[in-house]
C-alpha positions as CSV (number, residue, x, y, z in Angstrom):
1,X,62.4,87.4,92.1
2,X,62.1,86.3,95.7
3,X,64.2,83.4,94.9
4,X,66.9,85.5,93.1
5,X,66.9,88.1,96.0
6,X,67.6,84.9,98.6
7,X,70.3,83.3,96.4
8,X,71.9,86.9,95.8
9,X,71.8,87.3,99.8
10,X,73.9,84.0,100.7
11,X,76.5,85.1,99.2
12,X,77.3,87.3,101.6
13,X,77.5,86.2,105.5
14,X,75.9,88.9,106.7
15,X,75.1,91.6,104.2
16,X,77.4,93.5,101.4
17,X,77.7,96.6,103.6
18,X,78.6,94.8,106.8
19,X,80.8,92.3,105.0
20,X,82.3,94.8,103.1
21,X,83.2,96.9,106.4
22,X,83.8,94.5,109.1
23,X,84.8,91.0,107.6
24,X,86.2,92.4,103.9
25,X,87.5,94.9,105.8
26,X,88.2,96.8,103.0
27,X,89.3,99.6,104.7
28,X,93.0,98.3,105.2
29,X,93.3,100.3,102.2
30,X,94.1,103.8,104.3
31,X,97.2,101.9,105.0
32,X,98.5,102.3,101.6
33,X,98.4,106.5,102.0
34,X,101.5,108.3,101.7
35,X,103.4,108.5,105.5
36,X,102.8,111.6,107.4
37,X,105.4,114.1,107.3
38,X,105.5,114.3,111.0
39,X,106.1,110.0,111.6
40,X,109.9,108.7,111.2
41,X,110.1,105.5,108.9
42,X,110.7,103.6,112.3
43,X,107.7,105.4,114.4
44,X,104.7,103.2,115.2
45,X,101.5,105.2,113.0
46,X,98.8,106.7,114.9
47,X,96.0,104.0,114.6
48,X,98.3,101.9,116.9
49,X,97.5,102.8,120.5
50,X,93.5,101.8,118.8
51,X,94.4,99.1,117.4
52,X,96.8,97.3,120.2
53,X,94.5,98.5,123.5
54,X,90.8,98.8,122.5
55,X,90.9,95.8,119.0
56,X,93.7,93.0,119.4
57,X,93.3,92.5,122.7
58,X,89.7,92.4,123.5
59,X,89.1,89.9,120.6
60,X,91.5,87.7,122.8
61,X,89.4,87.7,126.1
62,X,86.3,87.9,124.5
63,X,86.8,84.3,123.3
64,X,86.9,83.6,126.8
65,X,83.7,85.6,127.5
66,X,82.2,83.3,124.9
67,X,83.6,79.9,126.6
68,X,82.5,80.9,129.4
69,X,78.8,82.2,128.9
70,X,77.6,79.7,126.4
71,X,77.3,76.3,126.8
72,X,76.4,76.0,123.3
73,X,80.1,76.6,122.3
74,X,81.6,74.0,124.7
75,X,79.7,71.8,123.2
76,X,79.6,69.5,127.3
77,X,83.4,70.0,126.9
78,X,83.6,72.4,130.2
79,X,86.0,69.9,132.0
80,X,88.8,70.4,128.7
81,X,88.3,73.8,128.5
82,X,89.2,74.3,132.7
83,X,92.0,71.5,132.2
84,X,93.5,74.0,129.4
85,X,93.2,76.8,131.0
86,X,95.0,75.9,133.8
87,X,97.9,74.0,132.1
88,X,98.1,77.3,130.3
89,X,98.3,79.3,133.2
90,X,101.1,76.7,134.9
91,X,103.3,77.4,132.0
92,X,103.0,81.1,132.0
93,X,103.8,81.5,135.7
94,X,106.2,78.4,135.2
95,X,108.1,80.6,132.6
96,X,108.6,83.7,135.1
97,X,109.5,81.8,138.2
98,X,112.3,79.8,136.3
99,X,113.7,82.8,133.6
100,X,111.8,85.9,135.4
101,X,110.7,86.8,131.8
102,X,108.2,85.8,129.3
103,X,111.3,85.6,125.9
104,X,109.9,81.7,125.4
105,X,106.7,81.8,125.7
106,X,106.4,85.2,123.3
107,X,108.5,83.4,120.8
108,X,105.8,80.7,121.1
109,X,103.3,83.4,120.7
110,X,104.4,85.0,117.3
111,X,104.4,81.4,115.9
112,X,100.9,80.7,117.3
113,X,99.7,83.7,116.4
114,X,100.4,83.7,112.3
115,X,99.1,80.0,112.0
116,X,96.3,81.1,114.3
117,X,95.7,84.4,111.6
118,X,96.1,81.5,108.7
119,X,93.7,79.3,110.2
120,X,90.8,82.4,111.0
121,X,91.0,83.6,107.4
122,X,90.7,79.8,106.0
123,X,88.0,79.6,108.2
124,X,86.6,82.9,106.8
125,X,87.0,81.4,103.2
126,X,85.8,78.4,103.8
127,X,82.4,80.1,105.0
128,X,82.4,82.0,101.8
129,X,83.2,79.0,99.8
130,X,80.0,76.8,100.9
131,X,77.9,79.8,101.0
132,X,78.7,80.4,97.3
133,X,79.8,76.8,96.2
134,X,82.8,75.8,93.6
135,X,86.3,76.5,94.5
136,X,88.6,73.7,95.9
137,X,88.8,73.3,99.3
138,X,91.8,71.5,100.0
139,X,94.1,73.8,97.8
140,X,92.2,76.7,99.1
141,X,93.2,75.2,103.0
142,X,96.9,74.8,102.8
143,X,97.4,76.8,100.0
144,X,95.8,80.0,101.6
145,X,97.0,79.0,105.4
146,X,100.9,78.5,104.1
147,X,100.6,81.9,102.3
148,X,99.4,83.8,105.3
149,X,101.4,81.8,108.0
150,X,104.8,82.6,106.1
151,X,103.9,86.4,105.6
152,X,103.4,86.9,109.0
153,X,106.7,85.1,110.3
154,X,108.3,86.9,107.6
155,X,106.9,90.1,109.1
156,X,108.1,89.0,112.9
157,X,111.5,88.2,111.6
158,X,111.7,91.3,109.6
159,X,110.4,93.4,112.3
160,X,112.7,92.3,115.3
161,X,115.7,91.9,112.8
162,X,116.2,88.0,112.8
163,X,116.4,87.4,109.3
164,X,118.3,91.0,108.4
165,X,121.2,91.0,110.2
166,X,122.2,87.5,109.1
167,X,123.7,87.4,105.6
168,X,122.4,83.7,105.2
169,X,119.0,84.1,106.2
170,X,118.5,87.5,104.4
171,X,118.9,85.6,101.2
172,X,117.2,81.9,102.4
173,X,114.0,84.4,102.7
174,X,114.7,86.5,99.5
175,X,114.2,83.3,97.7
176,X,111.5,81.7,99.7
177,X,109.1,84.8,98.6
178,X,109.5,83.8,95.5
179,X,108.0,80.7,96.3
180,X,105.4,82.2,98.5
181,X,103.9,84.2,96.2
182,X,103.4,81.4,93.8
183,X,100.2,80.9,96.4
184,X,98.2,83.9,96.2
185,X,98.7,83.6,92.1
186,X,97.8,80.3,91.5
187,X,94.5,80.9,94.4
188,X,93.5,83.8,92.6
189,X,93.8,82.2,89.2
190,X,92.0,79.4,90.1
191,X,89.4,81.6,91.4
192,X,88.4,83.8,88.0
193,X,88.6,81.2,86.4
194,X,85.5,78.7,88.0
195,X,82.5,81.6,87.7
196,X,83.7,84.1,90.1
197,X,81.0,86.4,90.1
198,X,78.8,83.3,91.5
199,X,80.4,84.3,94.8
200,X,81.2,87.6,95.0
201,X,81.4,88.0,98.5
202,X,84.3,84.9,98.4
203,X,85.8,86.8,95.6
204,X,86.2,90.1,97.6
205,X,87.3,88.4,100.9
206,X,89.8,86.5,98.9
207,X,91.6,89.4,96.8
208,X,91.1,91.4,100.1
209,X,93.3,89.1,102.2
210,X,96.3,88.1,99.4
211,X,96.1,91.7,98.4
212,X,97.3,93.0,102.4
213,X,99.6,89.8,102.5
214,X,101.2,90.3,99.2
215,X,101.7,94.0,99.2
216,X,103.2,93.4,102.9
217,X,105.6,91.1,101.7
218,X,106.6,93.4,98.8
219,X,107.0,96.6,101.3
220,X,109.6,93.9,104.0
221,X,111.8,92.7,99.8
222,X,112.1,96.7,99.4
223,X,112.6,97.7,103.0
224,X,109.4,100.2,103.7
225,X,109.6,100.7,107.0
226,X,106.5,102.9,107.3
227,X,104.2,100.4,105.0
228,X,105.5,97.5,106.7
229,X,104.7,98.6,109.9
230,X,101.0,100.2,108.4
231,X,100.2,97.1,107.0
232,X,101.2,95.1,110.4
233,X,99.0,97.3,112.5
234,X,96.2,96.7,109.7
235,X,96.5,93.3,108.9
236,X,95.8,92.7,113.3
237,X,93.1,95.1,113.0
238,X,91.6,93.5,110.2
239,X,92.0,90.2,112.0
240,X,90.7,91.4,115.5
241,X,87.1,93.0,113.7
242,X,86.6,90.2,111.1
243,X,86.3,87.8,114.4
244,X,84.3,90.2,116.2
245,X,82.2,90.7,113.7
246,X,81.8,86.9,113.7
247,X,80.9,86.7,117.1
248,X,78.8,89.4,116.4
249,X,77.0,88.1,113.2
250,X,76.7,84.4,115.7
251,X,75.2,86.4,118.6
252,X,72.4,87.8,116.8
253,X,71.8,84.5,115.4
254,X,71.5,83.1,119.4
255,X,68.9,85.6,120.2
256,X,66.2,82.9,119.1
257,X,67.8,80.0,119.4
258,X,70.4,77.8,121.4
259,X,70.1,76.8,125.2
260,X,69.3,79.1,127.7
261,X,72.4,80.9,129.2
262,X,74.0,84.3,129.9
263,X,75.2,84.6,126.5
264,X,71.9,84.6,125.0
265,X,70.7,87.2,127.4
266,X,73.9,89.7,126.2
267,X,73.0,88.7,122.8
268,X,69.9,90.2,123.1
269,X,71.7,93.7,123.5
270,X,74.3,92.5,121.7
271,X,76.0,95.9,120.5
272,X,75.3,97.9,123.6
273,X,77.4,95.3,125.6
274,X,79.8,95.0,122.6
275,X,80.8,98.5,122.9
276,X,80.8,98.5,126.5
277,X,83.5,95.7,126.5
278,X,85.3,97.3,124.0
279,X,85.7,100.1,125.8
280,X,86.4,98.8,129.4
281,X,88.9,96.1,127.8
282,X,90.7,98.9,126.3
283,X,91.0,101.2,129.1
284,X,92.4,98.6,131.8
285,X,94.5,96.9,129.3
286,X,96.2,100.6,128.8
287,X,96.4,101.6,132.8
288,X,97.6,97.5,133.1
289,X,100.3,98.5,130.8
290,X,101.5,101.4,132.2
291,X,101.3,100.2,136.2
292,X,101.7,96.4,135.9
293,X,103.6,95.7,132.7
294,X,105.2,92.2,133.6
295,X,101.8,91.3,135.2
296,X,100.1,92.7,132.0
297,X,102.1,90.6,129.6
298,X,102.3,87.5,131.3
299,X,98.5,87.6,131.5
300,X,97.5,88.4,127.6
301,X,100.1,85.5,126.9
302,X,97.9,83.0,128.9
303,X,94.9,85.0,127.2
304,X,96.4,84.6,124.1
305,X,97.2,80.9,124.0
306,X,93.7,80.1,125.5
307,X,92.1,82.0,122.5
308,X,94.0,80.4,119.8
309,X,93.6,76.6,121.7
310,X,89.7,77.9,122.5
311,X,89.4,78.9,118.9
312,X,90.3,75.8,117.2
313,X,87.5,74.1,119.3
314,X,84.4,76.6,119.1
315,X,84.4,77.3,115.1
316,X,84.9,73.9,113.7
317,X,82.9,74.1,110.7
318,X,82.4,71.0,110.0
319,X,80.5,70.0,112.8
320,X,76.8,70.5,112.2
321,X,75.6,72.8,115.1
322,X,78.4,75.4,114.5
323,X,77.5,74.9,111.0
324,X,74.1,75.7,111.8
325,X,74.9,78.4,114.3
326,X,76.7,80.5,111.5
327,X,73.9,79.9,109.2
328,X,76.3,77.8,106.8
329,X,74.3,74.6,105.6
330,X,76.2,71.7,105.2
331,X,75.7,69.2,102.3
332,X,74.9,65.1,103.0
333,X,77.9,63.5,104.3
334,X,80.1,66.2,104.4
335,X,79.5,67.0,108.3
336,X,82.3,64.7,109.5
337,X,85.1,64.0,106.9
């Protein structure tokens, strides 16, 4: 029974009710309810001052937090992590001096950004995936990341009107979903059909994400401008608390183990500093936004960048202390491939 109850158990990263709730995310759901009578089709909804000021962008700077207070996630790499902030930093301030505006460099930000979403749910899934076993890796990598990537540029062009007011590009991308949504099929196909109730918690995460992404795509073909938007705001929320809840889930794991540092001291009161950050991220990003706009945005671009470049470093799975760290075993050999 003991054994059954441990097997059942890692199939879930942390726990059905906190996977469900803060890596599932299962709520995105509430932004399939009718639009409020009171919200134009082209008004933002109401969870977006929430989601903007107090979600996305503290799960930007609190990579930074991380690089900074653990040397367990530099991995003795301090001297590349300085060298790309600072390069970062040169092109932002670069960018003003020469155009005294950021156009570029947020151009170069909604590109990063969707592969950057890709990659964090793949990364997600893959977790699941060795967690539970089966599935196919490599299809489930590009397959899931092309998916994802194209939704969200699809979104960004939709959004600012690039691919609308051009006759051309309106039906290029008409006929690309087509070929888009081949993906999520095919992954989800391929999924029932190995033994899916082996891994539940991969199942749910799976159907969770191409569900949001699929439906999203459908709302920009038929031109819902409310669900579009609903679904934009919830598919960054869901992103922004799915890696917080990562960090979470690895902080209470660092309690006991790891190298001394500062991090493992915050991890000790992990969600009492966790909602303190939250909170005081939130509030200067706001009065940051309303006093010092062009200072505000320059600085969440080099924020940003250094998150997705930090990111790509600090979670790579297949080396054996993040592994380890994340509480995902890795099988013989398959540590460096």
């Amino acid at each position: 029974m003991m054994n059954k109850r441990a097997s059942d158990q890692r199939k879930w990263i942390v726990s059905p009710f906190f996977d469900l709730c803060f890596v599932i995310n299962i709520w995105w759901l509430l932004a399939l309810l009718p639009q409020p009578s009171s919200i134009g089709v082209t008004q933002s909804t109401p969870f977006d001052f929430f989601q903007v000021y107090f979600l996305t962008t503290p799960h930007r700077w609190i990579t930074l937090l991380l690089v900074v207070t653990d040397p367990d996630r530099r991995q003795g790499k301090t001297v590349v992590f300085v060298s790309i902030a600072i390069v970062a930093a040169v092109v932002v301030a670069g960018s003003w001096q020469l155009y005294g505006a950021f156009s570029c460099l947020i151009l170069v930000d909604f590109v990063w950004n969707a592969w950057h979403f890709a990659s964090q749910h793949g990364g997600i899934l893959r977790i699941y995936g060795r967690m539970g076993g089966g599935g196919r890796p490599l299809l489930e990598r590009y397959a899931f990341r092309t998916f994802v990537t194209y939704t969200a540029l699809r979104t960004a062009g939709w959004l600012t009107g690039w691919t609308e007011d051009i006759a051309w590009a309106k039906t290029t991308m008409y006929w690309l979903d087509y070929g888009a949504l081949i993906l999520p099929v095919l992954m989800m196909a391929l999924e029932l059909k190995d033994h899916p109730w082996q891994r539940r918690g991969k199942l749910l995460y799976l159907t969770s994400v191409l569900s949001m992404y699929t439906i999203l795509l459908f709302a920009i073909r038929g031109g819902h401008h409310y669900t579009v938007i609903a679904l934009t705001v919830a598919s960054a929320a869901f992103h922004a608390v799915e890696y917080m809840a990562i960090v979470t889930f690895y902080a209470w794991r660092r309690q006991n183990s790891g190298s001394d540092a500062p991090f493992r001291v915050m991890a000790k009161q992990w969600l009492r500093i966790l909602a303190l950050y939250l909170v005081c991220v939130g509030l200067v990003a706001r009065y940051s936004d309303s006093h010092f706009r062009d200072l505000y945005i320059g600085v969440n671009l080099w924020g940003a960048f250094l998150h997705y470049a930090y990111d790509g470093m600090i979670w790579k799975l297949r080396r054996n202390d993040t592994a380890q760290a994340l509480n995902v075993q890795l099988k013989s050999g398959q540590a460096e491939r």
